[in-house]
One Martini backbone bead per residue (centre of mass of N, CA, C, O) as a GRO file, in nm:
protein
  125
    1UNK     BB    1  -1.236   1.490  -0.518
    2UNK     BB    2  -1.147   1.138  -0.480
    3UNK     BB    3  -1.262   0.845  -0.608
    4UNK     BB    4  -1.242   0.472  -0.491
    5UNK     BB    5  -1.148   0.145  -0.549
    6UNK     BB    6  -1.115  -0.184  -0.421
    7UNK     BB    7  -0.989  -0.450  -0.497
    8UNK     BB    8  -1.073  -0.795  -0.510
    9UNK     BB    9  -0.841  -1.008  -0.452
   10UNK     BB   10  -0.989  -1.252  -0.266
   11UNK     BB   11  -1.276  -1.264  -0.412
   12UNK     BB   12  -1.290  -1.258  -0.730
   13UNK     BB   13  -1.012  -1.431  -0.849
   14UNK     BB   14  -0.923  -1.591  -1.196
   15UNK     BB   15  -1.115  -1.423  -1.360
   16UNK     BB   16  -1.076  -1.248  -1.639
   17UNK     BB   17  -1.393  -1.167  -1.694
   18UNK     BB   18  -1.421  -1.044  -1.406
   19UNK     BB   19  -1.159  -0.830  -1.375
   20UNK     BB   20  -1.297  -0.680  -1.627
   21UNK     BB   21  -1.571  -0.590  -1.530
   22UNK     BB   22  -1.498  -0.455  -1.237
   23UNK     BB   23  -1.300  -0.232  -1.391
   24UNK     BB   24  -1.481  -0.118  -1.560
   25UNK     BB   25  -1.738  -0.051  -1.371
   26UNK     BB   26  -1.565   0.170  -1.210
   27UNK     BB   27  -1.566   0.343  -1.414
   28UNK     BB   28  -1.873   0.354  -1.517
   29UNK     BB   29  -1.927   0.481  -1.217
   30UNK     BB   30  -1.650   0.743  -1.161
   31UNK     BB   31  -1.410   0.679  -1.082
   32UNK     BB   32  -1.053   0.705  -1.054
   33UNK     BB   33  -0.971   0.468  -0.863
   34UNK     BB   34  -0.757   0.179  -0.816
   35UNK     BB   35  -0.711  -0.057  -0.585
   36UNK     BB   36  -0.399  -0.261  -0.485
   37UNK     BB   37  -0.300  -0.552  -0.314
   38UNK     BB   38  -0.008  -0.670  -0.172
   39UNK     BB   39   0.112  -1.007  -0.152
   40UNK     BB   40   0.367  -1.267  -0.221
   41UNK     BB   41   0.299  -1.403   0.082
   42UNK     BB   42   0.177  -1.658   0.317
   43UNK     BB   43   0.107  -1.806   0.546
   44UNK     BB   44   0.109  -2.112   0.661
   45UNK     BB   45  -0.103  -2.339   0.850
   46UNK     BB   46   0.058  -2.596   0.895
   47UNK     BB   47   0.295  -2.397   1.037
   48UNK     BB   48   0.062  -2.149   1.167
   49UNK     BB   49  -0.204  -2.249   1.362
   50UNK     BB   50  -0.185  -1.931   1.492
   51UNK     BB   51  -0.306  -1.770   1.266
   52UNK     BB   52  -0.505  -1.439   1.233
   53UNK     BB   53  -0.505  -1.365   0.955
   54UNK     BB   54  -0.666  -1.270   0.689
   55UNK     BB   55  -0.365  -1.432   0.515
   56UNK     BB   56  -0.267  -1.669   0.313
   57UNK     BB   57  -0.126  -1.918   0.098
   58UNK     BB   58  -0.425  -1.966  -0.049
   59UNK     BB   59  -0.422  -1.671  -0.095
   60UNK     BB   60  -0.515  -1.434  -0.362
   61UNK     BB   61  -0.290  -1.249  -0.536
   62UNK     BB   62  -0.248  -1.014  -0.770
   63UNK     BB   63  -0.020  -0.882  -0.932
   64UNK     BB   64  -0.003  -0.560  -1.002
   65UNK     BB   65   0.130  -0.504  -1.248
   66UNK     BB   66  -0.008  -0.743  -1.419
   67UNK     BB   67  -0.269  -0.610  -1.397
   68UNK     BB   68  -0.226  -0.334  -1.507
   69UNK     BB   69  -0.156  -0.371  -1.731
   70UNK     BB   70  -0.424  -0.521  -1.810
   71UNK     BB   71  -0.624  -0.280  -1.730
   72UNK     BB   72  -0.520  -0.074  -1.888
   73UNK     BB   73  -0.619  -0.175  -2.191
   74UNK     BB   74  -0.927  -0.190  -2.063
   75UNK     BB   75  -0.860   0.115  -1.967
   76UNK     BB   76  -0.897   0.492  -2.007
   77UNK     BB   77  -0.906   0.645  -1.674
   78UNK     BB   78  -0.831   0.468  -1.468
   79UNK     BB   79  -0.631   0.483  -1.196
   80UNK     BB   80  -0.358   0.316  -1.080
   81UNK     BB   81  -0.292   0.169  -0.749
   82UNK     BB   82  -0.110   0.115  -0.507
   83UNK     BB   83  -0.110  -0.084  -0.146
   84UNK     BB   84   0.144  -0.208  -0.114
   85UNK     BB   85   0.421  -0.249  -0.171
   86UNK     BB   86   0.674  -0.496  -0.085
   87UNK     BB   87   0.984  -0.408  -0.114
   88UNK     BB   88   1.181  -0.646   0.029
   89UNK     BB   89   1.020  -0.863  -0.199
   90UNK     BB   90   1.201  -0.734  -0.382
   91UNK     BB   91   1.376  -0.572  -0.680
   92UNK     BB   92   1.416  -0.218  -0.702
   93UNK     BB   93   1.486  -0.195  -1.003
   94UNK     BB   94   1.265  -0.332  -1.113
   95UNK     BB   95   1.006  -0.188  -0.970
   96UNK     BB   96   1.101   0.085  -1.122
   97UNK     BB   97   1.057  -0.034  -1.422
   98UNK     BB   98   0.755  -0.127  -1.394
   99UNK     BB   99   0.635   0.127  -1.325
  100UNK     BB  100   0.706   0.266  -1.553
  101UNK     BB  101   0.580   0.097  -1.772
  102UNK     BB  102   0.317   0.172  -1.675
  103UNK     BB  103   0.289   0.454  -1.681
  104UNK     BB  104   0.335   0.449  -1.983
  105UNK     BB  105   0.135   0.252  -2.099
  106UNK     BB  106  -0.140   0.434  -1.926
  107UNK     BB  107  -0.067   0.733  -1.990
  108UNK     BB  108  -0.007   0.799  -1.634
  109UNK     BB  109  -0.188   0.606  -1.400
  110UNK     BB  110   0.058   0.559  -1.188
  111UNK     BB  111   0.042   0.488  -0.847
  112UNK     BB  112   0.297   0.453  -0.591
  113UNK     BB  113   0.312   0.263  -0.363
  114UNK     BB  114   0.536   0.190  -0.065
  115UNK     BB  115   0.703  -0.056   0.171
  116UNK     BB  116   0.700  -0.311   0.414
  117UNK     BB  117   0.476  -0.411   0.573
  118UNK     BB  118   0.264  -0.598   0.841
  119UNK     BB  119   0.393  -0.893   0.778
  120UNK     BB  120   0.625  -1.116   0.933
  121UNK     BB  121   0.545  -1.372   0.770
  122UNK     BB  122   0.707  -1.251   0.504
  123UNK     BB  123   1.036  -1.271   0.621
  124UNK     BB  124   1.019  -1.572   0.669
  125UNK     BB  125   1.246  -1.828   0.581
   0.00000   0.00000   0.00000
């Protein structure tokens, strides 16, 4: 059996230094996984006063590839999983290239989920 922790993408912060110790901690406690969930867009309660989601326009989210990147460096072992890119909202050849980089460059440490996401305020125009 293999345990992970998920990222707390919007309660961390943007502090390099704290993002830096959650990941080292999760190592050094011996997780074998780090998950980070994607969303590029949120509701933006302005104009969706009705929205009862988790997560709005002003919710942190660390984009994950640059997430991993950065983690990737300054850890060992820890396997990064993406959970889940929500592909309709990128370039897919890109996001082939993405993944394959941070997987080259963490040593082969990248598991991608991919998917649709389930907020479809993130697809309105």
């Amino acid at each position: 059996m293999k345990l992970g922790v998920v990222f707390p993408q919007t309660e961390i912060g943007a502090d390099p230094d704290g993002v830096a110790a959650f990941a080292r901690a999760a190592e050094e406690c011996g997780y074998d996984h780090l998950i980070a969930y994607d969303h590029v867009l949120g509701a933006n309660r302005a104009s969706r006063p009705d929205w009862s989601g988790p997560y709005t326009s002003e919710s942190l989210f660390h984009e994950p590839f640059v997430l991993f990147g950065y983690l990737g460096g300054i850890t060992e072992k820890l396997e990064l999983v993406t959970a889940v890119i929500i592909l309709g909202q990128r370039q897919t050849a890109l996001v082939a290239k993405q993944a394959a980089c941070v997987d080259v460059l963490t040593g082969g440490r990248l598991r991608l989920g991919i998917g649709t996401g389930w907020n479809a305020v993130e697809y309105e125009a």
